[in-house]
C-alpha positions in Angstrom: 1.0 37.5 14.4 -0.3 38.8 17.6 -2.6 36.7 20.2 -5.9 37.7 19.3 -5.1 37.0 15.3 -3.5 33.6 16.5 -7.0 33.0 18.5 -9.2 33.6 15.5 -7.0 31.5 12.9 -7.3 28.5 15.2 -11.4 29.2 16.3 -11.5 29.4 11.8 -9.4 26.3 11.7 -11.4 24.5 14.7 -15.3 25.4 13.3 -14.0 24.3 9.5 -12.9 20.9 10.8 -15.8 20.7 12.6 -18.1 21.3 9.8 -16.6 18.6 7.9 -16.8 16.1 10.3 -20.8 16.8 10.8 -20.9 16.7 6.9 -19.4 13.6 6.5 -20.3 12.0 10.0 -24.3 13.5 10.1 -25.8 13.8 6.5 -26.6 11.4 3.9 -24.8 13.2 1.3 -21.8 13.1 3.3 -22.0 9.3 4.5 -22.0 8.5 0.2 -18.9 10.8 -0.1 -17.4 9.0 3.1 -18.3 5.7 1.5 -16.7 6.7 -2.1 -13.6 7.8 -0.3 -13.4 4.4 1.5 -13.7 2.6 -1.5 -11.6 4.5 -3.6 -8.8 4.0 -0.8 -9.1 0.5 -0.7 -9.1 0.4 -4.7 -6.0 2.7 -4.4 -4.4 0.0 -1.7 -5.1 -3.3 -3.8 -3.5 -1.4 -6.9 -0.6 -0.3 -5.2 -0.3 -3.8 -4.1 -0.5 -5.2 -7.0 2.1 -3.0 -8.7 4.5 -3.6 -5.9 4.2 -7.7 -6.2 4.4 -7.3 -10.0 7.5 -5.4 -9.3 9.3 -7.4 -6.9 8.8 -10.4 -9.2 10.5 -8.7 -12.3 12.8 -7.8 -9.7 13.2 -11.0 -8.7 13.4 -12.6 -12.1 16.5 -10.3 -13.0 18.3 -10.6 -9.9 18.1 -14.8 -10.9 19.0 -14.1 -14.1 22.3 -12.1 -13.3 23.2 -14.7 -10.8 22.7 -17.5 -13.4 25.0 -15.1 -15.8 27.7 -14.4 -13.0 27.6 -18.5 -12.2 28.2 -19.0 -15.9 31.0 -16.8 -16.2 32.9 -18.0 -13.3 32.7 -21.4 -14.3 33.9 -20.6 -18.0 36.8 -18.7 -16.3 37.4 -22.0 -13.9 37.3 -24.1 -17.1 39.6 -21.5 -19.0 42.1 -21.4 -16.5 42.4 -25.3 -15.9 42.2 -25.1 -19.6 45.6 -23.1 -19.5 47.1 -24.8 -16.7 47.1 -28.3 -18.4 48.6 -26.5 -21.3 51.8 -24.6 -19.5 52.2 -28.2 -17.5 51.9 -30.1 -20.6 54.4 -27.7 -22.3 56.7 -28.3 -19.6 56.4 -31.7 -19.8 57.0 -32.4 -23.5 60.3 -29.9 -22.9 61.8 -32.5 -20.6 
């Protein structure tokens, strides 16, 4: 792209921003479509928000839940072990 194309893609560019920002910025049509947009952004923010709390208490309920499971399962292995080792020592005992 030579110089003088480079020029008049950024002067295009420059006067199309431009326009929009007097659009929204200087009529009254474009103040309403400036105050939708805020408003849907904001509705857009509180959903998200929601969503994401919703999530991190499921999140947060199954992470407790496998704790509460591993927990469990460690103490029947405890129990089933000392279980065991009362058995082989009273085995042993008995043998004597």
């Amino acid at each position: 792209m030579n110089n003088n194309t480079r020029i008049m893609s950024l002067a295009l560019a420059g006067l199309a921003a431009g326009g929009a920002i007097w659009y929204l910025m200087g009529t009254e049509q474009g103040r309403s479509v400036r105050n939708n947009l805020t408003r849907s952004a904001k509705d857009l923010g509180s959903d998200i928000k929601e969503k994401v709390i919703d999530k991190w208490n499921d999140l947060s309920t199954q992470t407790n839940g496998l704790a509460s499971n591993v927990a469990n399962k460690a103490s029947d292995m405890r129990e089933n072990i000392s279980n065991k080792a009362k058995g082989a020592t009273g085995s042993t005992t008995s043998n004597i």
